[in-house]
C-alpha positions as a LaTeX table, in Angstrom:
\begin{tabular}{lrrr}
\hline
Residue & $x$ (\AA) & $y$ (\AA) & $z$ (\AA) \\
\hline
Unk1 & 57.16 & 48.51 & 24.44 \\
Unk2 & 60.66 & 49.91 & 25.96 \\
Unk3 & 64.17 & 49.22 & 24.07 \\
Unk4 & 64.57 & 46.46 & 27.07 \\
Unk5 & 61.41 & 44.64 & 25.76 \\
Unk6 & 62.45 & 44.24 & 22.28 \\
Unk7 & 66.03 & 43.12 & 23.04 \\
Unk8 & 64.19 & 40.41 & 25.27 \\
Unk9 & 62.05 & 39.81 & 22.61 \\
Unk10 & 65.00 & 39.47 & 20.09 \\
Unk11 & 66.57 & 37.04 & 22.32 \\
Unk12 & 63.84 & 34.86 & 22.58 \\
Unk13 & 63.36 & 34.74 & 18.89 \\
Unk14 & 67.17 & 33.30 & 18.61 \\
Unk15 & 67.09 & 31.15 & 21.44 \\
Unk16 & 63.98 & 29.31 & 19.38 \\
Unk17 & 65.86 & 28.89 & 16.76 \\
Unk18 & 68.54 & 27.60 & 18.80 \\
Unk19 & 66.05 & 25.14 & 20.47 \\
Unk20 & 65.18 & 24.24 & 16.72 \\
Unk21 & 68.62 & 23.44 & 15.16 \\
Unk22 & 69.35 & 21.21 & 18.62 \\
Unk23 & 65.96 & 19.43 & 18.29 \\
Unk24 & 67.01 & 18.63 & 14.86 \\
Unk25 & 70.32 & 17.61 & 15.86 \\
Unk26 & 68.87 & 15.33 & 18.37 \\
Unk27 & 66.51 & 13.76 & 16.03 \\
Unk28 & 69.32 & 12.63 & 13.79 \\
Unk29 & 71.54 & 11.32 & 16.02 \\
Unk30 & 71.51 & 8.09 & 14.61 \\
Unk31 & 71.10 & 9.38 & 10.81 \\
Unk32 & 73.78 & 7.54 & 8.95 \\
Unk33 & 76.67 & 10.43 & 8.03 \\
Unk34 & 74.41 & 13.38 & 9.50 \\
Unk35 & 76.76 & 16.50 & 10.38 \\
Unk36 & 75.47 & 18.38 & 13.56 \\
Unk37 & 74.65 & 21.76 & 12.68 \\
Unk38 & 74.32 & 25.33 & 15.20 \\
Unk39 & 73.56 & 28.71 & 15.14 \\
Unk40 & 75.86 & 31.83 & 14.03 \\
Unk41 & 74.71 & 34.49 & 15.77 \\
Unk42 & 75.99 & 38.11 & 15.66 \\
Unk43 & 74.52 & 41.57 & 17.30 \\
Unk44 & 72.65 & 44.20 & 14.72 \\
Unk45 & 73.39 & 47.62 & 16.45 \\
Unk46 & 70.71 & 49.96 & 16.42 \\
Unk47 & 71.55 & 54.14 & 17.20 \\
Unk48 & 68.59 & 55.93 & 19.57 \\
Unk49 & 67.92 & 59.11 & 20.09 \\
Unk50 & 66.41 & 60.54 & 23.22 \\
Unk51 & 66.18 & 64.44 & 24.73 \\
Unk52 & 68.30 & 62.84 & 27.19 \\
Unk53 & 71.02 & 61.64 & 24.84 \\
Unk54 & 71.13 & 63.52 & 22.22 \\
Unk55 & 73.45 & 62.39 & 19.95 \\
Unk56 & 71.90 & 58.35 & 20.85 \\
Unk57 & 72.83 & 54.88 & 22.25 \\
Unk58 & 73.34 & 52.01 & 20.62 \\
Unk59 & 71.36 & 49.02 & 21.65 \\
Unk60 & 72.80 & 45.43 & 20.30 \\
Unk61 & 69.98 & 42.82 & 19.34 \\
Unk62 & 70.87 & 39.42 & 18.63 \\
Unk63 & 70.52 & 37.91 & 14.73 \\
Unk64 & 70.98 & 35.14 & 13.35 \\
Unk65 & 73.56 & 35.04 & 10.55 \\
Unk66 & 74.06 & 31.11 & 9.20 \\
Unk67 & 74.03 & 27.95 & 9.87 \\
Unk68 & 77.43 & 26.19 & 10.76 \\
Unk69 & 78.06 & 22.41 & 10.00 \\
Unk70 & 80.03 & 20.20 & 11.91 \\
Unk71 & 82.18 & 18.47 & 9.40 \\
Unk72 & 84.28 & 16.30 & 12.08 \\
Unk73 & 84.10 & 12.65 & 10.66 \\
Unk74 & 81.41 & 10.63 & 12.61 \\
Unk75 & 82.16 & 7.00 & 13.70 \\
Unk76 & 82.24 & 3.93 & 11.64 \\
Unk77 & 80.01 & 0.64 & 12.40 \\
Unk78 & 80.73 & $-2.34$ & 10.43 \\
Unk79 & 77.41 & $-3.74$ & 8.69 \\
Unk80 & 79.22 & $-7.04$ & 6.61 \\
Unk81 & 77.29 & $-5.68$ & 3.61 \\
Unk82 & 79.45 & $-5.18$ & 0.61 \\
Unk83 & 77.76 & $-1.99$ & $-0.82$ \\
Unk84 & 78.04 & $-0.36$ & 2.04 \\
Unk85 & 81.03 & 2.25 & 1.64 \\
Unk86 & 82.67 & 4.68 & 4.33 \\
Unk87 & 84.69 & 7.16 & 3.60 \\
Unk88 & 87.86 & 7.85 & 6.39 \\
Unk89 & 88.78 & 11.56 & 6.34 \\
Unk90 & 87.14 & 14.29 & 3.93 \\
Unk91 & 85.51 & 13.33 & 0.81 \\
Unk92 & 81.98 & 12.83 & $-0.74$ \\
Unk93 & 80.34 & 10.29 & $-3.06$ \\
Unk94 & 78.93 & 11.99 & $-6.37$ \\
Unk95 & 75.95 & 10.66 & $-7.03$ \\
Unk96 & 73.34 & 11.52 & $-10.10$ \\
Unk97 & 70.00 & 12.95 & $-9.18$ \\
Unk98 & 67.04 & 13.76 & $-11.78$ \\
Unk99 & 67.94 & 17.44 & $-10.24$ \\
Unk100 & 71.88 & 17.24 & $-11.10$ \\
Unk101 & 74.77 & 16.01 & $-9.29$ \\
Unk102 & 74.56 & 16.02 & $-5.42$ \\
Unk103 & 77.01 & 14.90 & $-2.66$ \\
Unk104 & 76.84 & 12.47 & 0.17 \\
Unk105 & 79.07 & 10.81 & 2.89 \\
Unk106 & 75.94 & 8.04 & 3.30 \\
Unk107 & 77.23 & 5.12 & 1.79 \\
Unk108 & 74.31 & 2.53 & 2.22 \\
Unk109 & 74.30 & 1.62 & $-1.22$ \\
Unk110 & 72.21 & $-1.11$ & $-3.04$ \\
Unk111 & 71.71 & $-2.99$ & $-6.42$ \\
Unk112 & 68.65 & $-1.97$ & $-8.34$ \\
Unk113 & 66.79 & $-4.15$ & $-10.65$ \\
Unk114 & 69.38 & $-3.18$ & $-13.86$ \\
Unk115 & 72.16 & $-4.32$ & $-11.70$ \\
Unk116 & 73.45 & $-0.36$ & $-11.31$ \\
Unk117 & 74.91 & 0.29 & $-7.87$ \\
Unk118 & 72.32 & 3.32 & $-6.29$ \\
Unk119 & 70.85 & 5.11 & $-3.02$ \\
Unk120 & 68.46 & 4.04 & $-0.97$ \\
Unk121 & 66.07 & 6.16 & $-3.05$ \\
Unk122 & 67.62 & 4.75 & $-6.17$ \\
Unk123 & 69.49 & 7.09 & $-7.37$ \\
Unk124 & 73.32 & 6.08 & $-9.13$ \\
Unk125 & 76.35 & 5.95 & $-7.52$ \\
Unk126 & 79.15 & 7.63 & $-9.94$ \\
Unk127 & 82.40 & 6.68 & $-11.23$ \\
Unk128 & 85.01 & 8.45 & $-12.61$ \\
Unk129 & 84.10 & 9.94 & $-15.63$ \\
Unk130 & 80.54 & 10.59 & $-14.46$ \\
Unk131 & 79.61 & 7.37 & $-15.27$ \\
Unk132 & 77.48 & 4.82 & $-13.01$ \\
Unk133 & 78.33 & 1.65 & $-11.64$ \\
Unk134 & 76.73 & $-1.59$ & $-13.18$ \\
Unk135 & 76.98 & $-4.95$ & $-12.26$ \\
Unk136 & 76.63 & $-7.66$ & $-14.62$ \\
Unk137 & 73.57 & $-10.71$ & $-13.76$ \\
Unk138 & 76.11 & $-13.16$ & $-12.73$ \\
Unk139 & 78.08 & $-11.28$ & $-10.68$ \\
Unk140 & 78.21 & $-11.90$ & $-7.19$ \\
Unk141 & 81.17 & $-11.07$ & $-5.99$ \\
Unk142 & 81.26 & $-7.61$ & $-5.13$ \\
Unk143 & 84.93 & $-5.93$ & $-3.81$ \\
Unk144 & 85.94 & $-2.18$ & $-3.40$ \\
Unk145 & 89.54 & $-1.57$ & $-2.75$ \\
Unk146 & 90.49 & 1.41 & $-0.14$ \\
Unk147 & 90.65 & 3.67 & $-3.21$ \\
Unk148 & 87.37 & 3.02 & $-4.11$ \\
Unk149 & 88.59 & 0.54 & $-7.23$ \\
Unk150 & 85.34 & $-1.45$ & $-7.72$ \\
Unk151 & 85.81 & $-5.36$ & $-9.08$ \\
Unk152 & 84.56 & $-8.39$ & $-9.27$ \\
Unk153 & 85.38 & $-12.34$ & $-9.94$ \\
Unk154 & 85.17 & $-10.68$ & $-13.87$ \\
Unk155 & 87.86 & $-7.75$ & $-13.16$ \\
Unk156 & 87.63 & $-4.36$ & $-12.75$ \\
Unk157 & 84.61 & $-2.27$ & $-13.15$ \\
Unk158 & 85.62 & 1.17 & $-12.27$ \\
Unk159 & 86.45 & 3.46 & $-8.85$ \\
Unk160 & 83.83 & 5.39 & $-7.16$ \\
Unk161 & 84.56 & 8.94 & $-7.75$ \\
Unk162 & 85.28 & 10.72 & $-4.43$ \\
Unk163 & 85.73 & 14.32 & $-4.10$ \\
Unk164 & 85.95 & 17.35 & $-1.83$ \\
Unk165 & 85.79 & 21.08 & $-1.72$ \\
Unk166 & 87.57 & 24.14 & $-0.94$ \\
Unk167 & 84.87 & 25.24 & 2.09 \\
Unk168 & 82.37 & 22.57 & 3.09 \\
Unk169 & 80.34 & 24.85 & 4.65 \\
Unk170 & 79.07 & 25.70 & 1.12 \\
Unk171 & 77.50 & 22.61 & 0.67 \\
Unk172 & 73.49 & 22.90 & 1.29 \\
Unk173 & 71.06 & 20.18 & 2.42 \\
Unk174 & 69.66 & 18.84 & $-0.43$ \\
Unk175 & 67.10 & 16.23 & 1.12 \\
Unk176 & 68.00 & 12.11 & 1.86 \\
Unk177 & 71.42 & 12.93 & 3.18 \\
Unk178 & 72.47 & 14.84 & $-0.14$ \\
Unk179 & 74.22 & 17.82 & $-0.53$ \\
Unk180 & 74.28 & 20.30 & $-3.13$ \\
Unk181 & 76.27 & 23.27 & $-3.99$ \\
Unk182 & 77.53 & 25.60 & $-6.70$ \\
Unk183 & 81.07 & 25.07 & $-5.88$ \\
Unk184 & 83.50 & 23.37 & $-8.02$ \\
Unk185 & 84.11 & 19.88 & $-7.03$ \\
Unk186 & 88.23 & 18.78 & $-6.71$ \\
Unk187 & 88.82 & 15.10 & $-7.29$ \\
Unk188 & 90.33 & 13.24 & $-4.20$ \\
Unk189 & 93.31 & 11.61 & $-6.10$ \\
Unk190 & 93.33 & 9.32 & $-2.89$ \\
Unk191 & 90.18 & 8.66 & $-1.52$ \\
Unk192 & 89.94 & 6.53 & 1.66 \\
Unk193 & 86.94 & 4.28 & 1.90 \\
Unk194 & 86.18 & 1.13 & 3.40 \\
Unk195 & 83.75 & $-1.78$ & 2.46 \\
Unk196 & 81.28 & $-2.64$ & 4.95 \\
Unk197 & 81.48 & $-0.12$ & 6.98 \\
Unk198 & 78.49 & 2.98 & 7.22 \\
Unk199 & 79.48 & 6.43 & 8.94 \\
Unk200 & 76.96 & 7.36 & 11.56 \\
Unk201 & 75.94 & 10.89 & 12.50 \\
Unk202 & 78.38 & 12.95 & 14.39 \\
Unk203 & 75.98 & 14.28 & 16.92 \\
Unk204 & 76.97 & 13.73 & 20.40 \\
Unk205 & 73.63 & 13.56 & 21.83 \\
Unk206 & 74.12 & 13.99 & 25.51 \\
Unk207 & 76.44 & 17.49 & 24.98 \\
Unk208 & 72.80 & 18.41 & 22.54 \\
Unk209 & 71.06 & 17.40 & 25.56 \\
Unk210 & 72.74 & 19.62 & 27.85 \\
Unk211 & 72.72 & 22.79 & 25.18 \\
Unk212 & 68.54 & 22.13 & 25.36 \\
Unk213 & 68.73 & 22.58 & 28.74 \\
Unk214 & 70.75 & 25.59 & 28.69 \\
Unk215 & 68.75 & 27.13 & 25.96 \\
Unk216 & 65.09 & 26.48 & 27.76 \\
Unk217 & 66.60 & 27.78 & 30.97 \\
Unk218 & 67.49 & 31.37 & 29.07 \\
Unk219 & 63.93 & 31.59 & 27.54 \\
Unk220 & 62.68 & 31.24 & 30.70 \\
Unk221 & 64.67 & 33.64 & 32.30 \\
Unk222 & 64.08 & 36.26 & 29.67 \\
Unk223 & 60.11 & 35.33 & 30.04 \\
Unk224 & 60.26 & 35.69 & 32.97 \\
Unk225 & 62.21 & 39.06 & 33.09 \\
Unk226 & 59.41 & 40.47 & 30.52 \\
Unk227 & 56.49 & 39.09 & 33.21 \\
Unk228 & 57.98 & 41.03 & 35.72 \\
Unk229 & 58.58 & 43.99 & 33.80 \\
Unk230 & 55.30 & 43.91 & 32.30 \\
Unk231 & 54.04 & 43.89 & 36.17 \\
Unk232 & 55.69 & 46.26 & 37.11 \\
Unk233 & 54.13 & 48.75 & 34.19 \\
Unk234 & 50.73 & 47.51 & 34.89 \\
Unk235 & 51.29 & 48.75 & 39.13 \\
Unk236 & 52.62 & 52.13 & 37.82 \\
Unk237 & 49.98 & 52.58 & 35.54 \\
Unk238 & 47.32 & 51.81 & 37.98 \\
Unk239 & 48.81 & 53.67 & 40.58 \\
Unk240 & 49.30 & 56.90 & 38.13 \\
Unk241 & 45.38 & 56.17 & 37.22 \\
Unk242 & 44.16 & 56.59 & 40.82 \\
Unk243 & 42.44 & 59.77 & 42.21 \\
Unk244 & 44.84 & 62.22 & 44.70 \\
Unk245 & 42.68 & 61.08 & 48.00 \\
Unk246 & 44.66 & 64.00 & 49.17 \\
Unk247 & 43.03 & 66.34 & 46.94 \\
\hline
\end{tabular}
């Protein structure tokens, strides 16, 4: 296969994982506090050397580098249910995991059977001072103040511990809308949240829609580039194979 072939080749490989990243996108556009994510993609120079050129040619194939995250806050919808947090501006909830602390902007919270404010998938919701948030039996009145205080009818119980990070883009996906990372977390001496309220994903599904489109239409240029191509070879080849008739 020519130089041209592989570059195709390359580019198809990207676009895929392009088309990958969007269709996952897409899938979670209505994943509560999902971040849309895309492709970084740079060109890995490669130096040739012919008869003809000597001293080479460098040919540029596309690679992927990273993933980048969309960070841009997605929109609120108001769900009435008091353990349901949202956090306006940057900031994540801490929450305790049997693998360590992760990170999360989902704030569908619930009451588990010991009365200790968790995740869907039960794990607890911290505090400050790493500690979790537990409701007596008999409480039923359930209020979180903008700065994530946490009371009820009995007083005070604590304030969710909010916090953020120098690049966000270190964060990793850590499964169930959790993030996890080896960065230092810095307290957000002001959080922002609001009761009631759920963040929903950020993806604008009709601009992912349109990127699809794009995508599929350059793979099937470029296939359609290495059809021809490979026609082409196959005509020389059998026209090179043929006897001279003038001979």
């Amino acid at each position: 296969m020519d130089n041209t072939g592989y570059i195709a080749l390359s580019r198809q490989a990207a676009l895929w994982r392009q088309l990958e990243t969007v269709a996952n996108n897409m899938a979670n556009a209505n994943t509560p506090a999902f971040k849309a994510e895309q492709m970084m993609f740079s060109d890995y120079l490669v130096k040739t050397k012919t008869h003809e050129r000597p001293f080479g040619q460098k040919l540029a194939f596309p690679r992927d580098v990273g993933m980048v995250r969309d960070t841009r806050e997605g929109s609120m919808t108001h769900t009435g249910n008091a353990l349901d947090v949202a956090i306006q501006g940057d900031g994540y909830f801490v929450i305790d995991t049997p693998a360590g602390m992760r990170y999360t902007r989902a704030g569908h919270f619930r009451l588990d059977e010991t009365g200790m404010m968790v995740t869907t998938e039960g794990h607890a919701v911290m505090q400050n001072g790493d500690l979790p948030v537990i409701f007596a039996p008999n409480e039923r009145e359930i209020t979180i103040a903008r700065d994530g205080t946490v009371s009820t009818e009995n007083g005070v119980i604590g304030r969710l511990r909010v916090v953020t990070f120098e690049n966000e883009q270190d964060l990793r996906k850590a499964g169930a809308g959790l993030y996890d990372t080896l960065a230092e977390p810095i307290e957000k001496e002001r959080p922002d949240v609001v009761q009631g309220m759920v963040e929903e994903s950020n993806v604008v599904a009709v601009a992912e829609m349109t990127n699809m489109i794009s995508i599929l239409r350059s793979y099937q240029g470029i296939q359609k580039m290495l059809d021809n191509e490979h026609e082409r070879q196959l005509k020389v080849i059998n026209s090179l194979g043929r006897p001279n008739q003038n001979a």
